[in-house]
C-alpha atoms as a printed R data frame, in Angstrom:
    type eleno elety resid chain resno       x        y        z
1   ATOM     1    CA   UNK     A     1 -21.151 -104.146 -216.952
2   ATOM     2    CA   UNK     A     2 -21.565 -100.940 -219.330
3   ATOM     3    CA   UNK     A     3 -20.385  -98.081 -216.728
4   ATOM     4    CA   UNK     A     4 -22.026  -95.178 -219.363
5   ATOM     5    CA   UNK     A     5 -25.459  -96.856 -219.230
6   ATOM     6    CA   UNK     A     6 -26.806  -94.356 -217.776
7   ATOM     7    CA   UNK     A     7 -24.413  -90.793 -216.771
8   ATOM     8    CA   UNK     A     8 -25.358  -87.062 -215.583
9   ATOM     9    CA   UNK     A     9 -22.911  -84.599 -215.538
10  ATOM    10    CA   UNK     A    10 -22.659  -81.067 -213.673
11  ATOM    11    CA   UNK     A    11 -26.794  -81.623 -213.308
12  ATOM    12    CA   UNK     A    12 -28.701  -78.762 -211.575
13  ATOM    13    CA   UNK     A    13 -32.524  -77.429 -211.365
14  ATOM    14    CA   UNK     A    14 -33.751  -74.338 -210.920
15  ATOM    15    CA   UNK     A    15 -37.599  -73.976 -210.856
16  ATOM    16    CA   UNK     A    16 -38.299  -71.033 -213.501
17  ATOM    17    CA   UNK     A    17 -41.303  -70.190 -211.748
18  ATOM    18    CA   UNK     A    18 -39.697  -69.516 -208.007
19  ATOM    19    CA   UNK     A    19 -35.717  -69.224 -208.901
20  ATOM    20    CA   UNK     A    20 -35.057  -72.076 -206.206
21  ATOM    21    CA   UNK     A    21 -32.181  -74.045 -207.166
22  ATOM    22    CA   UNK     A    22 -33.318  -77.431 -206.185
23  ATOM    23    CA   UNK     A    23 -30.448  -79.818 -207.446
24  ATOM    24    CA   UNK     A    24 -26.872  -78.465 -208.479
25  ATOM    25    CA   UNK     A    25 -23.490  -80.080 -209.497
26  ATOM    26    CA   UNK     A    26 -24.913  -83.717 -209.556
27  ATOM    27    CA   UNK     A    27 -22.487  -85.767 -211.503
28  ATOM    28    CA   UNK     A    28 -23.158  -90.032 -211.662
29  ATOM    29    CA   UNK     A    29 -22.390  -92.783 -213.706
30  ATOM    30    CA   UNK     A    30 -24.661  -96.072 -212.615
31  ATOM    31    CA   UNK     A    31 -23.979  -99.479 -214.456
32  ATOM    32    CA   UNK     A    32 -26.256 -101.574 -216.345
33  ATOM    33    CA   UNK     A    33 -28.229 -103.954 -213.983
34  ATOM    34    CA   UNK     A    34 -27.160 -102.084 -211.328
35  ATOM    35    CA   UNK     A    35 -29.487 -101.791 -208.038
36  ATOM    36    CA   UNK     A    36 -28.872  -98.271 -206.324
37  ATOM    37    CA   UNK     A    37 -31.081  -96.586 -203.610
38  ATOM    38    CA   UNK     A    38 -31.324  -92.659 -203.006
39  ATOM    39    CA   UNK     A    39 -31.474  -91.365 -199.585
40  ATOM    40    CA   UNK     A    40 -31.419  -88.244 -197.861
41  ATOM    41    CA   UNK     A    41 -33.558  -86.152 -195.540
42  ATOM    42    CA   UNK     A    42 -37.280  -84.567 -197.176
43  ATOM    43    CA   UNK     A    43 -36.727  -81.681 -199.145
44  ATOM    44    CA   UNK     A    44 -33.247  -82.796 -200.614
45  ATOM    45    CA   UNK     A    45 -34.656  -83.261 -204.083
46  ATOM    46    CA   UNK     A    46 -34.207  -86.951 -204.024
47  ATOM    47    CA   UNK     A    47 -37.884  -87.097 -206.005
48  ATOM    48    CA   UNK     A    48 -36.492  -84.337 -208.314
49  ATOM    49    CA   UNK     A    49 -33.471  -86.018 -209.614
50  ATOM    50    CA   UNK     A    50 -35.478  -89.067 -210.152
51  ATOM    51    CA   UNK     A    51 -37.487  -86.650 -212.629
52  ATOM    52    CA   UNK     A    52 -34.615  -85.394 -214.477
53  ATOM    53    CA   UNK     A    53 -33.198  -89.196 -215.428
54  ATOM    54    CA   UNK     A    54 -36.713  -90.514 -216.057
55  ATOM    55    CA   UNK     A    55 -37.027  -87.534 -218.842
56  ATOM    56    CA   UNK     A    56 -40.010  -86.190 -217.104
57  ATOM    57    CA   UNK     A    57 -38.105  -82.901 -216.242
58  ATOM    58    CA   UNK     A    58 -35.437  -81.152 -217.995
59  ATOM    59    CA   UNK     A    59 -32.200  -80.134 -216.160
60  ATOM    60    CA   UNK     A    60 -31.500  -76.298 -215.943
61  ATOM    61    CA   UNK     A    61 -27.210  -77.047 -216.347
62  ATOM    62    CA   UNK     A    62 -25.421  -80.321 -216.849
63  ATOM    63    CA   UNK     A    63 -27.005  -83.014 -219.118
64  ATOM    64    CA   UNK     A    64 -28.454  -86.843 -218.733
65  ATOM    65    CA   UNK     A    65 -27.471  -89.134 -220.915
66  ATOM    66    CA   UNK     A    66 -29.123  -92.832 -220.987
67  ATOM    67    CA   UNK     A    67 -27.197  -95.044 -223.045
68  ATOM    68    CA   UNK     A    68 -25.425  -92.254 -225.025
69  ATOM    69    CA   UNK     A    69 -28.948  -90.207 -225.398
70  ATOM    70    CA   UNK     A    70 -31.167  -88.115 -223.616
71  ATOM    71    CA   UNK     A    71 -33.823  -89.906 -221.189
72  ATOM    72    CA   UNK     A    72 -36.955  -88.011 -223.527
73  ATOM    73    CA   UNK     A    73 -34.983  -89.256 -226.926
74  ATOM    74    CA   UNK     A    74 -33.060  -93.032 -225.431
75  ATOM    75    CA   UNK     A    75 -35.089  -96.053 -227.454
76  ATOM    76    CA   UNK     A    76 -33.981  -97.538 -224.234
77  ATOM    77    CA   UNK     A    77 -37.497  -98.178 -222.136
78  ATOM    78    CA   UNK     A    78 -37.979  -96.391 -218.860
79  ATOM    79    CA   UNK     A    79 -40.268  -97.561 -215.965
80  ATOM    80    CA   UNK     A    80 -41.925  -95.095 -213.600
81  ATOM    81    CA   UNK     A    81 -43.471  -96.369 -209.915
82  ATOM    82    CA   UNK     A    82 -44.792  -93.600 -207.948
83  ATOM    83    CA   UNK     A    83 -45.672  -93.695 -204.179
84  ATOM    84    CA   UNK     A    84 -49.210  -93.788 -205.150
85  ATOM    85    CA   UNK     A    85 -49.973  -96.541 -207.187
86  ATOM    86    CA   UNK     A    86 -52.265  -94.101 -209.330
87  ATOM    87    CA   UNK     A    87 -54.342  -96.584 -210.965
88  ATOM    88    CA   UNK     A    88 -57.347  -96.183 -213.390
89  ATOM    89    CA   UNK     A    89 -60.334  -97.451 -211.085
90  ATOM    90    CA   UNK     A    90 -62.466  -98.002 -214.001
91  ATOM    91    CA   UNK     A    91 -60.313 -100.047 -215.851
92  ATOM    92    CA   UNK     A    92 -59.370 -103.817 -215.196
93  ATOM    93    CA   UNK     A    93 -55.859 -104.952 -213.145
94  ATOM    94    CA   UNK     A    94 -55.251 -106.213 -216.839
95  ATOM    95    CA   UNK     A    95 -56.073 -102.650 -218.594
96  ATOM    96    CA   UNK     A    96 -53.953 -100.747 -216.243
97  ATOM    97    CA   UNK     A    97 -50.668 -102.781 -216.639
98  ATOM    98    CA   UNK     A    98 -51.674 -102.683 -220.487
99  ATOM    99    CA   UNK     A    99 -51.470  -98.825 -220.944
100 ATOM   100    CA   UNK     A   100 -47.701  -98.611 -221.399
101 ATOM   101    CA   UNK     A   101 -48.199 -101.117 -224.319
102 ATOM   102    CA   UNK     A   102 -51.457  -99.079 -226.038
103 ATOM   103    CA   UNK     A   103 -49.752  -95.784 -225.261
104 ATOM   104    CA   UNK     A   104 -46.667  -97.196 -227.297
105 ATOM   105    CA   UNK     A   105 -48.812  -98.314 -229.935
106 ATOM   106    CA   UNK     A   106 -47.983 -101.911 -228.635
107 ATOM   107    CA   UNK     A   107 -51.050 -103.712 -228.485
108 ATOM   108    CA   UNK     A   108 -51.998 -104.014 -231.855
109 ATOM   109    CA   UNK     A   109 -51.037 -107.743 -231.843
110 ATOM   110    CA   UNK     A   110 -53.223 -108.288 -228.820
111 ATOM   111    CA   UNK     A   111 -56.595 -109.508 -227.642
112 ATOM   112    CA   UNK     A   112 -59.850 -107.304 -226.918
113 ATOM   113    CA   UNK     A   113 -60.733 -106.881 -223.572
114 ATOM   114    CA   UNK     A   114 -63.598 -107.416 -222.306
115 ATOM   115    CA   UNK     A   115 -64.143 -103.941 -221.926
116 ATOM   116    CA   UNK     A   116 -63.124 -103.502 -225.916
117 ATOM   117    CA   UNK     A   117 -59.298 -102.599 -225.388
118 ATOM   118    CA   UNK     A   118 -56.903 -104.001 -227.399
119 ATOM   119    CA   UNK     A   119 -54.313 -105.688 -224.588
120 ATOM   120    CA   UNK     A   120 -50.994 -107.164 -225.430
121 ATOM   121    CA   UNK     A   121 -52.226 -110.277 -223.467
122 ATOM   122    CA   UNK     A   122 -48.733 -112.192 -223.300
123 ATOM   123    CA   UNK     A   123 -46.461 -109.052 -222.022
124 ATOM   124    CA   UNK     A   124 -49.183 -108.794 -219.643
125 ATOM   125    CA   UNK     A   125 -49.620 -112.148 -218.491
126 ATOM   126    CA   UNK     A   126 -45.921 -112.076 -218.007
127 ATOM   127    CA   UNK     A   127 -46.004 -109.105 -216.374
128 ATOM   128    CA   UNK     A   128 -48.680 -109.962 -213.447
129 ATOM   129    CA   UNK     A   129 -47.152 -113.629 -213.373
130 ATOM   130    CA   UNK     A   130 -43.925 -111.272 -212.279
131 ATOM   131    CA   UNK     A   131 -45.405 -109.852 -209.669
132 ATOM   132    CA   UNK     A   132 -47.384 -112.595 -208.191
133 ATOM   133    CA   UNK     A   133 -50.916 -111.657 -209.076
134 ATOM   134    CA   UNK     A   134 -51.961 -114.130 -211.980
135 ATOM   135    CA   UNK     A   135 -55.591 -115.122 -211.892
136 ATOM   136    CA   UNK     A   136 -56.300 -110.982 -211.165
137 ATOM   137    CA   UNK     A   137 -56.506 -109.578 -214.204
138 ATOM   138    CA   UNK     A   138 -60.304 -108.815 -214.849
139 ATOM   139    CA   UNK     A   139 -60.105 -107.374 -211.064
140 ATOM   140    CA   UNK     A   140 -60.592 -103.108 -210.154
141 ATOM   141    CA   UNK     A   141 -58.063 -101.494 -208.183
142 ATOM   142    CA   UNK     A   142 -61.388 -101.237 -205.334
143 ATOM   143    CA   UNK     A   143 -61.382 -104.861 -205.108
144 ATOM   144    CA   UNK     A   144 -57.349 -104.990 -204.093
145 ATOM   145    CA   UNK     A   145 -54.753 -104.489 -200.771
146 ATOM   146    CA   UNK     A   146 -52.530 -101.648 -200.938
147 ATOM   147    CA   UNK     A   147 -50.078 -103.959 -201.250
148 ATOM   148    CA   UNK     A   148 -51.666 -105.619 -204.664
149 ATOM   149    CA   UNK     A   149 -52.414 -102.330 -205.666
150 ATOM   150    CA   UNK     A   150 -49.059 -101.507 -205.765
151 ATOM   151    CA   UNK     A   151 -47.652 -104.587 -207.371
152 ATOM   152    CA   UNK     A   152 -49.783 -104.197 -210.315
153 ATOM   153    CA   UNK     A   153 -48.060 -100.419 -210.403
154 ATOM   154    CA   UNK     A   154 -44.596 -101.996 -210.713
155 ATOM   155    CA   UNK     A   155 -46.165 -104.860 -212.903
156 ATOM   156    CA   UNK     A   156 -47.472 -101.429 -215.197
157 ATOM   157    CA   UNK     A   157 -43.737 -100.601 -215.114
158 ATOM   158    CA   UNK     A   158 -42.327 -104.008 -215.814
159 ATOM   159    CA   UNK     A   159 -44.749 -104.678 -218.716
160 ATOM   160    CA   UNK     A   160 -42.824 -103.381 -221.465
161 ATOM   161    CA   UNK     A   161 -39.335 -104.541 -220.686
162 ATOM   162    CA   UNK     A   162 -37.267 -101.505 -219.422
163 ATOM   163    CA   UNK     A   163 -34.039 -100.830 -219.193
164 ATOM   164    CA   UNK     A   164 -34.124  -98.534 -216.614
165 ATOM   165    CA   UNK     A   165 -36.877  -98.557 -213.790
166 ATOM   166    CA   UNK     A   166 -36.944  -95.431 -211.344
167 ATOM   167    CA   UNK     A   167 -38.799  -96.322 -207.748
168 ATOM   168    CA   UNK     A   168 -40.349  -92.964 -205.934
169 ATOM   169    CA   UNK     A   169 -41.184  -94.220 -202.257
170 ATOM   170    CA   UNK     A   170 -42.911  -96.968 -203.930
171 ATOM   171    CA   UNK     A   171 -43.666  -98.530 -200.572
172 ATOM   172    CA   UNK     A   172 -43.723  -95.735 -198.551
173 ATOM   173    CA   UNK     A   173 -47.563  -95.669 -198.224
174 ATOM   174    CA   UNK     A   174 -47.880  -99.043 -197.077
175 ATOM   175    CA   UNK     A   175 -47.944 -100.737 -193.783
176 ATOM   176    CA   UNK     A   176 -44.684 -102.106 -192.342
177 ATOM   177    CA   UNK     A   177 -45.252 -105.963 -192.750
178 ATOM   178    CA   UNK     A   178 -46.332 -105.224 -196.003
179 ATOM   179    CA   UNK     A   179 -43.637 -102.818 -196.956
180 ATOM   180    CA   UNK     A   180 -40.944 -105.298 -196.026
181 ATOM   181    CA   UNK     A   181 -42.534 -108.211 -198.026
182 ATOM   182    CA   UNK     A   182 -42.874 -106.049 -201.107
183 ATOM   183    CA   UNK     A   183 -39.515 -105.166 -200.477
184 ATOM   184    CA   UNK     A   184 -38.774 -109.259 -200.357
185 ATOM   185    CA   UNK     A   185 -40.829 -109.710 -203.620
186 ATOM   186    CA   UNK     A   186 -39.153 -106.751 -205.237
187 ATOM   187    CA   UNK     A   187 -35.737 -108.029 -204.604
188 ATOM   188    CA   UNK     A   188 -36.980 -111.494 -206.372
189 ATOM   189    CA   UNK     A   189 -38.105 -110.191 -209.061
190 ATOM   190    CA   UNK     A   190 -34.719 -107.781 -209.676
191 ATOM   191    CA   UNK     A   191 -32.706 -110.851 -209.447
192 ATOM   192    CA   UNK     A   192 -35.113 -113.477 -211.841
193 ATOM   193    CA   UNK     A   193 -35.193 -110.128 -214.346
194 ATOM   194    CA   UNK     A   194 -32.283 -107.958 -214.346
195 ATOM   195    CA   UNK     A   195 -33.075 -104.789 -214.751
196 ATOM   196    CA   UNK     A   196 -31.307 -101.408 -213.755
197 ATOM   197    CA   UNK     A   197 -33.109  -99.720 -210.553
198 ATOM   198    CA   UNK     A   198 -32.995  -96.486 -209.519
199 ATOM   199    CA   UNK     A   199 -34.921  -96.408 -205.708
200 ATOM   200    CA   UNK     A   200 -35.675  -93.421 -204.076
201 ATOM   201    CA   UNK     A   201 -36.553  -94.272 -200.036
202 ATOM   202    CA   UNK     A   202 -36.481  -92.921 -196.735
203 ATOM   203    CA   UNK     A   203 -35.794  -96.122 -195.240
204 ATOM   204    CA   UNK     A   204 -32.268  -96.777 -194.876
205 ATOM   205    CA   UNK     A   205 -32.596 -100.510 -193.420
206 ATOM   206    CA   UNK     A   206 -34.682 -100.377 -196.994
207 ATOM   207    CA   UNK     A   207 -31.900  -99.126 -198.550
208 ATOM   208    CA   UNK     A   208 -29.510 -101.501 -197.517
209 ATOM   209    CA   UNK     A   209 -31.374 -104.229 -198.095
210 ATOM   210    CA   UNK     A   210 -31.867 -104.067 -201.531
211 ATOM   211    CA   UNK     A   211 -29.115 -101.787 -202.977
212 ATOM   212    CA   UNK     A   212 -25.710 -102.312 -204.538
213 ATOM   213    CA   UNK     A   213 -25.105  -98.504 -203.546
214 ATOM   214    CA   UNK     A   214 -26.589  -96.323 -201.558
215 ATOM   215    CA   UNK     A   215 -26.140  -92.521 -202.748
216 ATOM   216    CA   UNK     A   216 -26.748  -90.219 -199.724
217 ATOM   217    CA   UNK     A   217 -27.847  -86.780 -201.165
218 ATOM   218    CA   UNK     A   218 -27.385  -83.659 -198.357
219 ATOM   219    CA   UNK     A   219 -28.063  -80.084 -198.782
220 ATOM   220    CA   UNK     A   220 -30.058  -77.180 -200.475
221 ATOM   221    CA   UNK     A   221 -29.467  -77.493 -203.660
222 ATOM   222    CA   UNK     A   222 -29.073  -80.835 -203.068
223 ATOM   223    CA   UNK     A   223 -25.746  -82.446 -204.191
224 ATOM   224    CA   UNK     A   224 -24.561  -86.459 -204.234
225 ATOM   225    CA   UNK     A   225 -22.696  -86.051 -200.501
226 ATOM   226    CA   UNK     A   226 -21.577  -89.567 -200.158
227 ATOM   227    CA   UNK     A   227 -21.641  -93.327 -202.409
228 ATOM   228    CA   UNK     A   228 -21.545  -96.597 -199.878
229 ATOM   229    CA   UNK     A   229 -21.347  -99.562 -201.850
230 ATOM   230    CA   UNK     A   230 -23.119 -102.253 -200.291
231 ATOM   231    CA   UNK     A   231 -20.937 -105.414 -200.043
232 ATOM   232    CA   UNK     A   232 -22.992 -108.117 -198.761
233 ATOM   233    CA   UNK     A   233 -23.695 -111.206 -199.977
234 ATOM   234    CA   UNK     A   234 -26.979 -112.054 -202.717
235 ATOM   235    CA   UNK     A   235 -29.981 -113.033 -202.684
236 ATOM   236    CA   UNK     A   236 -30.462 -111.407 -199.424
237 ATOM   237    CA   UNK     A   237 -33.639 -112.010 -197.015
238 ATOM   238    CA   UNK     A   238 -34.607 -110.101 -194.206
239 ATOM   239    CA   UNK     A   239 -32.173 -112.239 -191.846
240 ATOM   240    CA   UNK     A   240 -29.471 -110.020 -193.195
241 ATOM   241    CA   UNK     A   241 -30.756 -107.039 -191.275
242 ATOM   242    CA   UNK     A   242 -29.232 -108.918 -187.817
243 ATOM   243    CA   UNK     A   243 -26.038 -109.250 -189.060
244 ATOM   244    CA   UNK     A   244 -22.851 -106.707 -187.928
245 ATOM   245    CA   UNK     A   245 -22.269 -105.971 -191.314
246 ATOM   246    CA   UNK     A   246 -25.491 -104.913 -192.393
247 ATOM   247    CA   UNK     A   247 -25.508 -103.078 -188.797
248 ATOM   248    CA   UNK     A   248 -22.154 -101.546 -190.240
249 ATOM   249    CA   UNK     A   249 -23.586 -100.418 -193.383
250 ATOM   250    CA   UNK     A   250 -27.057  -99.115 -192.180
251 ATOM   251    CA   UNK     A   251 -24.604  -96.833 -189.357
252 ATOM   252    CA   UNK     A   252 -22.865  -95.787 -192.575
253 ATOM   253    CA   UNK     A   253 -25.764  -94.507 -194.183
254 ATOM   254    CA   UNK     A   254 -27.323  -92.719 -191.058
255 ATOM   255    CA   UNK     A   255 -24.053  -90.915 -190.045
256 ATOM   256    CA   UNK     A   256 -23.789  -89.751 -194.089
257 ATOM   257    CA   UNK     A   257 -27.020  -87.989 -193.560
258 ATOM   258    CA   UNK     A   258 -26.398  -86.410 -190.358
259 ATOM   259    CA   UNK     A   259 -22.743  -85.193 -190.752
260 ATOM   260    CA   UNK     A   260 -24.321  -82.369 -193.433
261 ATOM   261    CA   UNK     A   261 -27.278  -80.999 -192.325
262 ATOM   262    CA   UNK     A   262 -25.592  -77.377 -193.451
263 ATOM   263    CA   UNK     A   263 -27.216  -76.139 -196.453
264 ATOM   264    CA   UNK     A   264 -24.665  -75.352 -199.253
265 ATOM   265    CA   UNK     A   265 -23.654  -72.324 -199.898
């Protein structure tokens, strides 16, 4: 695997507007088709680093570099899923995961809606096929779980092929049977399309789970404390979770948190 897909060096933030230093000295390099989770306690600017390498916020020092070019400026496709599944209510399941594809100029070679839009019905089809929700297309976001709703967000994600797709909490608003089958279907669809994942969760049983890594993030400005690789066995199912080693590695995880609750000076 290509270890500069995707690289930050000496990465801080500073919000202009306050002069808190939010993130400093973050240096990373994460593999292509690599699956790594980012944990830490609230506050630790997990959700702000996740910003920075999605090009949606500028570092104040260091630099990002996605495949040898800055996240706003890499050809290489980035997905976004938010917490909130932030869906248009008054467009279709099928508009929503479509918008990457118009807003990319993509969907000129598609079919009209019909509400009118021009949709890129194959990347689409694939797309919801993906997630599990074929046959839902010409359903609202009113008419769906929280669960659904949410899968059509990563489907939005997953429509246009990325190479990189950053996770906020994705299932942190969900219940916990639900959360840990999303979790399940997540995992399959990682491992059916390889793509490299970027999670940010405050679940480390979560974390463990599904990553290759787990990067534990500590402090104020927040800084990379500790990287666990995760050495167990794939696919992985929820049985995992009763094993010693998983045990082993969620103990890991927990401890990394709690041994530097200090902010740094």
């Amino acid at each position: 695997m290509n270890t500069d897909f995707l690289t930050l060096r000496d990465v801080g933030v500073t919000f202009a507007d306050t002069g808190d230093e939010v993130l400093a000295n973050i240096d990373l390099a994460i593999p292509a088709g690599a699956f790594v989770a980012v944990v830490g306690r609230s506050g630790v600017g997990k959700s702000t680093l996740l910003r920075v390498i999605g090009g949606l916020l500028r570092p104040t020092t260091g630099a990002v570099r996605l495949q040898d070019a800055d996240p706003a400026d890499s050809t290489a496709p980035i997905g976004i899923v938010f917490q909130r599944d932030n869906l248009m209510p008054w467009r279709t399941v099928a508009e929503n995961v479509a918008l990457p594809l118009e807003l990319n100029g993509a969907g000129e070679k598609g079919v009209k809606g019909e509400r009118g839009r021009n949709l890129s019905s194959g990347l689409v089809t694939e797309a919801l096929e993906m997630v599990g929700l074929a046959g839902q297309e010409e359903s609202y976001p009113a008419q769906l779980s929280g669960g659904m709703a949410q899968r059509v967000a990563i489907a939005r994600a997953l429509v246009h092929r990325p190479a990189l797709l950053l996770l906020d909490e994705p299932f942190g608003a969900l219940d916990a049977l639900t959360r840990e089958r999303m979790a399940q279907e997540l995992l399959g669809i990682w491992q059916a399309h390889p793509v490299t994942v970027l999670m940010v969760t405050h679940s480390i049983s979560e974390a463990v789970l599904l990553a290759d890594e787990v990067l534990v993030m500590n402090g104020r400005p927040g800084r990379i404390s500790e990287r666990i690789e995760i050495d167990l066995p794939r696919p992985r199912t929820m049985g995992i979770e009763a094993t010693a080693a998983f045990q082993g590695y969620a103990a890991a995880v927990r401890q990394a948190i709690q041994t530097d609750e200090a902010p740094a000076s």
